[in-house]
N, C-alpha and C positions, 0 to 999 in steps of 0.2 A: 894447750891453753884452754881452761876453764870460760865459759859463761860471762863472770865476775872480772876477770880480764879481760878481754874483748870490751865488755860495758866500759870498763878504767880506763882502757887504751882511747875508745873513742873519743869518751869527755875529756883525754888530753887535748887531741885531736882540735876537737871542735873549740872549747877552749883557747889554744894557741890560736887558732882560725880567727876567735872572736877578737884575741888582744892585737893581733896583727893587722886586722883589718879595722874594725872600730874605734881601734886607739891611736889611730894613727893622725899627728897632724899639721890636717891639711884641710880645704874645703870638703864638703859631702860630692859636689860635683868631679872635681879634681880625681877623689878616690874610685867613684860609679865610673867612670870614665876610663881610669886602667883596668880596673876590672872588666869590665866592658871589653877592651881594647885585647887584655889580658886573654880572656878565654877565645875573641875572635882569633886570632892570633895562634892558637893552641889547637883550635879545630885545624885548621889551613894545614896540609900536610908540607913539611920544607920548611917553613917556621916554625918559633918556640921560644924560649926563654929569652934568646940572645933578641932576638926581631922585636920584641914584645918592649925589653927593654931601651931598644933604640927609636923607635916609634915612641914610646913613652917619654921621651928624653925630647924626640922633635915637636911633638904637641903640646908639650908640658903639662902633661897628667902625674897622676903619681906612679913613680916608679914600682915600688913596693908592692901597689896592689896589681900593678899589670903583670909583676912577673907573679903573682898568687894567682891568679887568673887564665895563667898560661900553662903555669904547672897544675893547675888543678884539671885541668881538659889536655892537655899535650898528648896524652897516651892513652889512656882507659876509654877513652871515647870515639878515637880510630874506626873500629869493625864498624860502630850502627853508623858513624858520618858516614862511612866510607861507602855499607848496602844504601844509603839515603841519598847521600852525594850522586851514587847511580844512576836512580828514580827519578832525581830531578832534571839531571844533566838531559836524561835521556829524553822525558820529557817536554823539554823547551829544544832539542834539538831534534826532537821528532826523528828518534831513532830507536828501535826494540832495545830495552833495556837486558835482555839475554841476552842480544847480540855483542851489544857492546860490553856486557862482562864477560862474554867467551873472548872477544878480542881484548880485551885487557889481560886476562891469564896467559892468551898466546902472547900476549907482546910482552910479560916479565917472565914466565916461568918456563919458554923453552927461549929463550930471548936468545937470538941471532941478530944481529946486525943488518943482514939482509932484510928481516922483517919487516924495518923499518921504513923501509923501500918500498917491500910490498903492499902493507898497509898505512896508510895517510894517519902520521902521528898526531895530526893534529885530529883528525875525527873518532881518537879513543882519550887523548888526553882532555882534549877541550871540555866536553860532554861535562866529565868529572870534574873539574877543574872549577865549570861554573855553579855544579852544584855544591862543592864544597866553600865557594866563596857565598852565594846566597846563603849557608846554613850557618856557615863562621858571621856574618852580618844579621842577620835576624836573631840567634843567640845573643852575642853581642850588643844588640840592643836593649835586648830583654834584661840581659841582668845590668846593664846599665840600669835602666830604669828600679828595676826590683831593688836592687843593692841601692841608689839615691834613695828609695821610699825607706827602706831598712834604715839607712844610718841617719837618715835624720830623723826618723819614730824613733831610735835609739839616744843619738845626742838631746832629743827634747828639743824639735824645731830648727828654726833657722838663727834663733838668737843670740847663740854663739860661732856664727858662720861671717868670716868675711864677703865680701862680692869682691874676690878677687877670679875671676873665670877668664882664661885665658883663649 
């Protein structure tokens, strides 16, 4: 694949991006809002498209842009959440961040059962667990926010926007 391709492929890409997500209608808040929900949701390891969706459904956001949101972070963004998730976990729980990635590898990759036993599941999953939820929640805000500034500098304001906010 040429140059010239790659280029064509993207501005599909970004194009379909743009008509899925800005043509879609609904309020500007409603859409910032899955999106938002979308990509927290996609960081979080264990959810993803289906979570994203039904959380979407209970808050009544828009469905559409939660599940773009979710599949746009679900996978490709794994490895850095995952070294960061680490950092942070390890941080607020005031434990060596080596430590607890060497007990992380011992407790999946020669994983016994007994392990379990011997080291407190909770003091390797927890750590992680709260950093990957800080990181899916401050993402998730941001592109709330960002994605609300975008589609309404895109739509031209608020003057064709209900105050329907649920």
């Amino acid at each position: 694949m040429n140059r010239q391709e790659i280029r064509n492929r993207f501005s599909r890409i970004l194009n379909t991006l743009y008509e899925k997500l800005f043509k879609i209608n609904d309020t500007p808040q409603r859409i910032a809002l899955g999106l938002g929900l979308g990509v927290a949701l996609g960081i979080i390891p264990g959810t993803g498209p289906l979570a994203a969706l039904f959380l979407a459904v209970v808050f009544k956001v828009n469905r559409a842009s939660a599940l773009l949101g979710s599949l746009l972070t679900n996978t490709w963004l794994s490895f850095v959440t995952f070294l960061l998730a680490l950092r942070i976990g390890s941080a607020i729980f005031r434990v060596s961040w080596i430590a607890l990635k060497n007990d992380w590898k011992a407790l999946f990759v020669g994983f016994r059962w007994s392990y379990l036993f011997k080291v407190s599941f909770f003091k390797v999953i927890m750590p992680i667990l709260v950093g990957y939820i800080l990181i899916a929640l401050s993402l998730g805000i941001f592109v709330y926010l960002v994605s609300l500034i975008v589609i309404r500098k895109i739509r031209g304001g608020k003057k064709n926007e209900t105050q329907r906010f649920y």
